[in-house]
TORVEXPA-453122 format. One record per residue (C-alpha): x negated, y, z negated; residue number from 1. Coordinates in nm, 3 decimals, m for minus. Each point is the difference from the previous one (the first is absolute). Example, Ala and Ser with C-alpha at 12.3 -4.5 7.8 and 13.67 -1.06 7.14 Angstrom:
        c1        c2        c3   resi
    m1.230    m0.450    m0.780      1
    m0.137     0.344     0.066      2
//
This chain:
        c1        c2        c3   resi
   m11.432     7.481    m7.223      1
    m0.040     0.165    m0.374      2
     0.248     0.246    m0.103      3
    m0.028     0.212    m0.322      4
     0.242     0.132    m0.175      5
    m0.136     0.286    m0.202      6
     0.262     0.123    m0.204      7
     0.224    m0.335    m0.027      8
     0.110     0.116    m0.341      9
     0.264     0.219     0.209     10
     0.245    m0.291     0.109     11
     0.028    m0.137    m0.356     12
     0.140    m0.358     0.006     13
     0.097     0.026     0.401     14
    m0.146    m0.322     0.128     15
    m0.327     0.031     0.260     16
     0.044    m0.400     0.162     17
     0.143     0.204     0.339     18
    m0.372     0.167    m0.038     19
    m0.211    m0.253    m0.117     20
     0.069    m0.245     0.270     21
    m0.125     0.224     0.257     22
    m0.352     0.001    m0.154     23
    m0.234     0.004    m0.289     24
     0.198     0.231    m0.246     25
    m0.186     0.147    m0.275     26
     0.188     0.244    m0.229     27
    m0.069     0.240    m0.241     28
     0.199     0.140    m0.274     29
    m0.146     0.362     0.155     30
    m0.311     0.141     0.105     31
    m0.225     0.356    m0.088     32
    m0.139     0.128     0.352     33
    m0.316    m0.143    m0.088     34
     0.123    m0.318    m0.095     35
     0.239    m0.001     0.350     36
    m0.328     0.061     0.234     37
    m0.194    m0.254    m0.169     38
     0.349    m0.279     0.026     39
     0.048     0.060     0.334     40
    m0.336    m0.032     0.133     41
     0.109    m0.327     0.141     42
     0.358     0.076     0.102     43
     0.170    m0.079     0.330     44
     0.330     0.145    m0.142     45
     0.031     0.295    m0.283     46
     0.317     0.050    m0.168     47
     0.027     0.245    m0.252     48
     0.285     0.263    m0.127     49
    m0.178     0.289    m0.169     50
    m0.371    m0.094     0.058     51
    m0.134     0.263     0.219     52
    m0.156    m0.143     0.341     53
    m0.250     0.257     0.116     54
    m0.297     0.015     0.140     55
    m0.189    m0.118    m0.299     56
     0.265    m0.272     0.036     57
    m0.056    m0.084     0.349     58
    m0.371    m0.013    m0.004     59
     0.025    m0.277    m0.258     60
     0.200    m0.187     0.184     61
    m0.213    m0.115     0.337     62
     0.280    m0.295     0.081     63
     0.283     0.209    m0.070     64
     0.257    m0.043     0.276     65
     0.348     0.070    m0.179     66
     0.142     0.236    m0.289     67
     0.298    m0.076    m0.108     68
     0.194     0.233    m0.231     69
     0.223    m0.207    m0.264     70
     0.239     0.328     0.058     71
     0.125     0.248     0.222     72
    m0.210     0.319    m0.099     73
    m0.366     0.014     0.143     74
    m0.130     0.282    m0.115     75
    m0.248    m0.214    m0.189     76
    m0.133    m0.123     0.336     77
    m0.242     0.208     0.258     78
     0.225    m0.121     0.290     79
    m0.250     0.192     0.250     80
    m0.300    m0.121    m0.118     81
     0.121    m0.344    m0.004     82
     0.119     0.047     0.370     83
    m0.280     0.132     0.067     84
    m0.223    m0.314    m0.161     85
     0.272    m0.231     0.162     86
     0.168    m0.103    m0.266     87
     0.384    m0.043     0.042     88
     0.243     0.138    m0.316     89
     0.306    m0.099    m0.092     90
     0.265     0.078    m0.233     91
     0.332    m0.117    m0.075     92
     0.299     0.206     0.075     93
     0.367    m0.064    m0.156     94
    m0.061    m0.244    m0.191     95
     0.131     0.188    m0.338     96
     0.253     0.187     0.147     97
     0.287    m0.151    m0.151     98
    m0.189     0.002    m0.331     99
    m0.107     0.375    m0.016    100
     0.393     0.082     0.091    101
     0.083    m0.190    m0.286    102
    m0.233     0.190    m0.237    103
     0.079     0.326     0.150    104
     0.343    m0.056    m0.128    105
    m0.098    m0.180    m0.303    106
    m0.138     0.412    m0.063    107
     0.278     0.187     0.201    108
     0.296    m0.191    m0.241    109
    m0.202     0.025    m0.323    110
    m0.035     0.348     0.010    111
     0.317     0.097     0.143    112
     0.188    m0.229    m0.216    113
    m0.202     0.057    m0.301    114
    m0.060    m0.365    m0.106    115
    m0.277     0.043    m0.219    116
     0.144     0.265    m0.195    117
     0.288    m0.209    m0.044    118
    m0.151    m0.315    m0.108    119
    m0.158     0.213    m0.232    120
     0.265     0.129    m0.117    121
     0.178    m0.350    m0.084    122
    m0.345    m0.171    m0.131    123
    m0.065     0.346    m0.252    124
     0.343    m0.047    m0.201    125
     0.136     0.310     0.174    126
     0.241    m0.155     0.199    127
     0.140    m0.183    m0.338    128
     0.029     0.332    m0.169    129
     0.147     0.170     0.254    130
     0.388     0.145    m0.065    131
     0.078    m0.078     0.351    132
     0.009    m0.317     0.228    133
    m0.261     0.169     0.251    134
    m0.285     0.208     0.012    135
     0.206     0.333     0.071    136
    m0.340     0.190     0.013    137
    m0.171    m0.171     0.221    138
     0.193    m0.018     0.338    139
    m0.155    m0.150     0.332    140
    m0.050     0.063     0.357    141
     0.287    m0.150     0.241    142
    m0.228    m0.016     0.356    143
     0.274    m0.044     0.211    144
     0.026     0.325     0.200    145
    m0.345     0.141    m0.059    146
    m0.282     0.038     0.228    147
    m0.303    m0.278     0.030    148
    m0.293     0.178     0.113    149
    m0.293    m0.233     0.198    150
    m0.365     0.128     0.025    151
    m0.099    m0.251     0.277    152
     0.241    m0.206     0.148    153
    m0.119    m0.327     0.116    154
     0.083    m0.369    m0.074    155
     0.023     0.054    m0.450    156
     0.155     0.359     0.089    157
     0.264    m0.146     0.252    158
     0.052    m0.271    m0.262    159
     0.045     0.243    m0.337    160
     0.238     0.255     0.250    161
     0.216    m0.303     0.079    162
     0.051    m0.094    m0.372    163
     0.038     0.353    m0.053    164
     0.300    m0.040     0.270    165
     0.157    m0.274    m0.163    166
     0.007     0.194    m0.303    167
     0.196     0.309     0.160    168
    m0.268     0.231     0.026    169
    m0.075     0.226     0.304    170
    m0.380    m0.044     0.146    171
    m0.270     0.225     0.143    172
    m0.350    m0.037     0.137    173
    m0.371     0.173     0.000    174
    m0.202    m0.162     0.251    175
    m0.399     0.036    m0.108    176
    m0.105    m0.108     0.306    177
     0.221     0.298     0.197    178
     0.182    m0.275     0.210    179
     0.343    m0.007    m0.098    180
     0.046    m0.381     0.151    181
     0.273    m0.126    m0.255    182
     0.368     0.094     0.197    183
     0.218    m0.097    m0.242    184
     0.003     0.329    m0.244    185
    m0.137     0.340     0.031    186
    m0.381     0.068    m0.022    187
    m0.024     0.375    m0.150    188
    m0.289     0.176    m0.105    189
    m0.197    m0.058    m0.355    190
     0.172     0.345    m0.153    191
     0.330    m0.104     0.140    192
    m0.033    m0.345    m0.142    193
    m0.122     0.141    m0.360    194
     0.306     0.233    m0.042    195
     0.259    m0.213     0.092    196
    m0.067    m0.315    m0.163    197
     0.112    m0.149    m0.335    198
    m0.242    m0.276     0.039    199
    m0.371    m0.001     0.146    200
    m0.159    m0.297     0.079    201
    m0.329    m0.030     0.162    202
    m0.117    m0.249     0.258    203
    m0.295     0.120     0.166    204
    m0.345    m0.134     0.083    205
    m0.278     0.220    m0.153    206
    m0.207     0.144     0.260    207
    m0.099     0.409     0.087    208
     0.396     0.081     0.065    209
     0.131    m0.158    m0.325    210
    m0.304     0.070    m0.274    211
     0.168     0.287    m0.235    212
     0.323     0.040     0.179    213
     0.221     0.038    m0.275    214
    m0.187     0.266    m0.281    215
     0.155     0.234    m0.241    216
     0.143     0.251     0.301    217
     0.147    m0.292     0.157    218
     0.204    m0.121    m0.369    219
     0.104     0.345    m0.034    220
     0.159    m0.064     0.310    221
     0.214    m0.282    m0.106    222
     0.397     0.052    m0.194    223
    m0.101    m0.040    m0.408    224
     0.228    m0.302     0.024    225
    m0.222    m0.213     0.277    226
    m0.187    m0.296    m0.062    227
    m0.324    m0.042     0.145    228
    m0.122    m0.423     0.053    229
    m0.353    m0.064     0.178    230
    m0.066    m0.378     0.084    231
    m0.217     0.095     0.284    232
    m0.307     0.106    m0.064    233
    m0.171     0.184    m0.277    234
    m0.098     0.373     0.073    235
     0.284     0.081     0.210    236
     0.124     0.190    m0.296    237
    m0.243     0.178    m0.235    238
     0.021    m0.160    m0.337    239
    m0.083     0.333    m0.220    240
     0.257     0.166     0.212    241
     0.252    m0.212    m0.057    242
    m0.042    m0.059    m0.342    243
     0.026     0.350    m0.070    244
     0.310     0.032     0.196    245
     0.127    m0.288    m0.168    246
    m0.050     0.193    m0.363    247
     0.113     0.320     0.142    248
     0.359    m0.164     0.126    249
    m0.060     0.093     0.340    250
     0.141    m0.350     0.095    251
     0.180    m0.242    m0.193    252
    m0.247    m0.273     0.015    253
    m0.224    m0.243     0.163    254
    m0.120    m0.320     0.070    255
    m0.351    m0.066     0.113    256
    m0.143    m0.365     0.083    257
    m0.344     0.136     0.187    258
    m0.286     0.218    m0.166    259
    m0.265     0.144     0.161    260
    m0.252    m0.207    m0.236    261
     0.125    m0.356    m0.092    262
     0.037    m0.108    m0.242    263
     0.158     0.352    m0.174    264
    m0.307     0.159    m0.187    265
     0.156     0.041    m0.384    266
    m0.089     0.372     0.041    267
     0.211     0.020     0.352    268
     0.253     0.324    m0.037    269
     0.267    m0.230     0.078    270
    m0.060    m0.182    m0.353    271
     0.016     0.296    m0.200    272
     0.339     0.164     0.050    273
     0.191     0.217    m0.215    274
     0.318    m0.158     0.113    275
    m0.114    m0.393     0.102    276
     0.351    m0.101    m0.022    277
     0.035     0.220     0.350    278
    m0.247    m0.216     0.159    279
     0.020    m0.443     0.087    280
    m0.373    m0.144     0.079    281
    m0.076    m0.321     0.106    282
    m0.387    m0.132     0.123    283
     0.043    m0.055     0.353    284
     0.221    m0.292    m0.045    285
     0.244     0.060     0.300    286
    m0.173    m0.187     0.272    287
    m0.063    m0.316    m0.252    288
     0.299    m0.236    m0.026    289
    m0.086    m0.346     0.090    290
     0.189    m0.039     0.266    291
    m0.228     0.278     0.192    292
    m0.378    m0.094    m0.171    293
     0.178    m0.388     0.186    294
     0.046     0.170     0.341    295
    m0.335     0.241    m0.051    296
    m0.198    m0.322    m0.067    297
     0.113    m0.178     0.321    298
     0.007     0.326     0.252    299
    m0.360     0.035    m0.120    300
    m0.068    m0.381     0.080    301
     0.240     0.096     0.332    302
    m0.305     0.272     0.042    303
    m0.272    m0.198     0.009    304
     0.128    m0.295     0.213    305
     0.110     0.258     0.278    306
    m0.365     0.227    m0.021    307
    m0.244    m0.309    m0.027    308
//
């Protein structure tokens, strides 16, 4: 059986032996579209993470049997079309959910509790000139008592609304999806969700529902103190839109770890703010620990053994 890994350069240093014992692994570091249809020409098993599979793809691929996505988003993948050709897909689900909690509160603490302005302010000299023993300007957000807000609220959102429990704070929901399955706190509608909440976070798929949900109309919505974090998906807020909210003050701040186009382009809105210090980026990092690229590498070997 030969298995290709297109766009290996994904799972870093996360060892590939669960993988490679199954067949002929050949990896690459990653693959243009052209170079993908010509690598896979010979493939049994495809597994890729932002290589597109269409039907360019497919037609390539004669032997194909299995595509295996070294994530849980497949937008990347014509699932029809590969149905279609019989050719089973599979992704991996949970594997980073403890992870992308993590780094959703990594963003949720930083900006409430200001740490970067702080460390700033100690590293500058400031803090040794100061008259005072403490930063007097600068207060930060306590979050016990205020409202966590979840856009999408499965298996990372049910994990960020129970830290958000342990910290004190009171939790609502927006289902995308329209089923309200999650019993343990109150689903309410997108509008209700943006006015009451202090904090925002976003845990969505991207698909037709989620695409633009939260634009400039939607921020003007939301109390001038609220935080707005996306580790979902990028496009689920608009980037111009939010970074001119962000300049305007119509929230308090943000923290984005997904972008439409990946990496950031330098010219992205989101990198030219008039007020960065109102905004924390990081590139897509929350799903990467290596305890998760560990238990993505063997549910993808999990994958294949079960399909083949």
């Amino acid at each position: 059986m030969k298995i290709v890994f297109l766009d290996a350069i994904s799972m870093g240093d996360a060892s590939l032996e669960e993988i490679a014992v199954l067949g002929e692994l050949t990896c690459y570091p990653s693959s243009t579209a052209e170079e993908a249809r010509e690598r896979v020409k010979e493939a049994d098993v495809a597994i890729v993470n932002k290589v597109v599979v269409d039907q360019a793809f497919l037609d390539a691929a004669p032997r194909l049997k299995l595509v295996c996505e070294a994530g849980t988003g497949i937008n990347n993948i014509d699932v029809r079309l590969c149905e279609a050709r019989g050719v089973a897909v599979r992704n991996v689900a949970a594997y980073s959910t403890d992870s992308v909690a993590q780094i959703t509160w990594m963003h949720i603490l930083n900006l409430a509790g200001r740490a970067f302005h702080y460390q700033d302010f100690v590293r500058s000299g400031a803090y040794s000139r100061n008259p005072v023993h403490v930063d007097y300007a600068h207060p930060f957000t306590e979050l016990s008592g205020k409202m966590l807000g979840i856009v999408g609220m499965g298996a990372i959102g049910q994990k960020v609304a129970a830290i958000g429990k342990a910290f004190g704070m009171d939790v609502i929901y927006y289902s995308t999806s329209g089923t309200s399955h999650c019993r343990d706190y109150p689903s309410v509608s997108l509008e209700e969700l943006l006015a009451r909440a202090d904090v925002v976070s976003i845990h969505a798929p991207y698909n037709e529902r989620t695409a633009g949900l939260i634009g400039y109309e939607q921020l003007r919505q939301m109390k001038r103190t609220a935080l707005l974090v996306n580790t979902g998906r990028g496009g689920i807020e608009v980037e111009a839109d939010l970074a001119r909210a962000l300049d305007e003050g119509l929230i308090a701040g943000a923290g984005i770890d997904v972008y439409v186009k990946e990496p950031l382009p330098a010219d992205s809105p989101l990198m030219h703010l008039q007020h960065p210090e109102r905004l924390l980026l990081s590139p897509h990092i929350a799903w990467y620990s290596k305890e998760a690229r560990a238990r993505l590498a063997h549910e993808m070997a999990e994958n294949i053994r079960k399909t083949l």
